[in-house]
C-alpha positions, 0 to 999 in steps of 0.5 A: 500500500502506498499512502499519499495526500494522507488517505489519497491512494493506495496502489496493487501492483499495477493496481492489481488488476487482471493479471492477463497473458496480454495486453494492448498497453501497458504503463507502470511507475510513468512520471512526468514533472517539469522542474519541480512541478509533477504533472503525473505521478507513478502512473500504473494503466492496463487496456486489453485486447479488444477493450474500450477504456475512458480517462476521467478527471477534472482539468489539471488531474493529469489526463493530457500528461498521460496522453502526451506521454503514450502518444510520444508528444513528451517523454516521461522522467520515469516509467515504463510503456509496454505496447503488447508485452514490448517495451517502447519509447517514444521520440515522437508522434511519428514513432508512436503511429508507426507503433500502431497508435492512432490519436485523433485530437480536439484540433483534429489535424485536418486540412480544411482545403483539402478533399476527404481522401487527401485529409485521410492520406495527409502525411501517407500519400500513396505514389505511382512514381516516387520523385522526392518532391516531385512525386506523382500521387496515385489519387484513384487508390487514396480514393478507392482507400478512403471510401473502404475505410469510411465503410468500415468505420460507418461514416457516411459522406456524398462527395468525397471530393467535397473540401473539409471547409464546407462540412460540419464538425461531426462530419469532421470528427468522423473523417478523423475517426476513420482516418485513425481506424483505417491506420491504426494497428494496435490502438485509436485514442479520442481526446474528447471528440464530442466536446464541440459537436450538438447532440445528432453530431455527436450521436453519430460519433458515438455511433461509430464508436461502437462499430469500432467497439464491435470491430474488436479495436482497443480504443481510449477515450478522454471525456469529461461526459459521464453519460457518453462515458457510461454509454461507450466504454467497458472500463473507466480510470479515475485521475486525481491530482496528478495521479491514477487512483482507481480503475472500475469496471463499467458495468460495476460502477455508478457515474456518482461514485465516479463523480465522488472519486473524482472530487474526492468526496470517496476515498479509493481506499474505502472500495472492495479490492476485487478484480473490477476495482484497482484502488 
């Protein structure tokens, strides 16, 4: 047990949860401060094959630090990041993608101007002749690609050859998704992707959200919406002032009892140590 705050947390290795043959991610001990500021703490994290997952907390809980770090954005001081029982170690976004971790963030990384299989190909053009900058791009198959990928993933769009400009948010939102379904080897992680979008918009994300669900795609979600929350995932992990203090099964859980956790009205320590709590 590891007292911090008092009676803030106590801690199994790693949080003693399910002891499983394999993971799709697993984190232990990460710890990211700048100079004498520690943003997060001796952060312990596992998400299973198959397994959606939702990040919880309020603002300043540490919840982008714990991104930044799995996504390569920053590096940690200490910890590790296991991504299907191997250790890796991220200089970069890019080294993370080439991982297999597809990150769709709130700025969505899309280039309004351009068409939808030029946004889901931004970075990744498929060539037929490859001449450094003057390379001729293989529109026909970032098309045909596209428009499977969107397939996949359910989203719905007329005109592929309609500019970014002129569509909605959700719309948006859902050519990221399936920008990040189509690439993603191991792992997609959603930084509050409803948070801009009205209520049909964002049925119609969740809606895909489930389709990926039922895909069997390993999917992290970072949302301060308890009912989307509640709605799309099968785990949730309780941030609190720069640490991870609780992991709770979905199913077995109460978005009260998330809300207490949250602002500390329960103490983590107080809940059964089963294999559905980490606390």
């Amino acid at each position: 047990m590891l007292a911090t705050h008092g009676k803030f947390v106590r801690l199994l290795r790693p949080f003693g949860i399910l002891k499983m043959s394999k993971t799709v991610l697993e984190i232990n001990h990460l710890t990211k401060h700048y100079g004498g500021v520690k943003a997060l703490t001796d952060a312990h994290f596992q998400l299973l094959p198959g397994e959606h997952a939702a990040i919880v907390g309020d603002n300043g809980a540490g919840k982008s630090t714990f991104v930044r770090l799995i996504t390569g954005v920053e590096q940690p001081n200490e910890g590790d990041i296991l991504l299907e029982g191997q250790k890796v170690s991220f200089a970069s976004p890019l080294d993370a993608r080439d991982q297999g971790i597809e990150t769709v963030y709130q700025t969505l990384a899309l280039a309004e101007d351009l068409d939808v299989p030029a946004n889901i190909f931004l970075g990744r053009e498929i060539t037929r002749l490859n001449l450094g900058p003057l390379s001729i791009l293989n529109h026909k198959a970032m098309r045909e690609q596209s428009a499977s990928m969107l397939a996949t993933t359910g989203v719905k769009i007329q005109d592929m050859s309609e500019s970014l400009r002129g569509m909605s948010g959700g719309q948006r939102q859902c050519v990221a998704i399936a920008r990040a379904a189509g690439f993603a080897k191991k792992l997609i992680i959603l930084d509050e992707p409803t948070a801009a979008l009205g209520v049909q918009e964002t049925a119609r994300v969740e809606q895909i959200i489930k389709g990926l669900k039922q895909q069997g795609i390993p999917l992290i979600i970072i949302s301060h919406n308890l009912r989307q929350v509640f709605d799309l995932v099968d785990r949730i992990w309780v941030f609190r002032q720069g640490r991870i203090i609780c992991s709770r099964l979905t199913r077995e859980t109460s978005p009260e009892e998330i809300v207490g956790l949250i602002t500390g009205a329960i103490d983590p320590a107080s809940l059964k140590s089963e294999a559905s709590v980490a606390c």
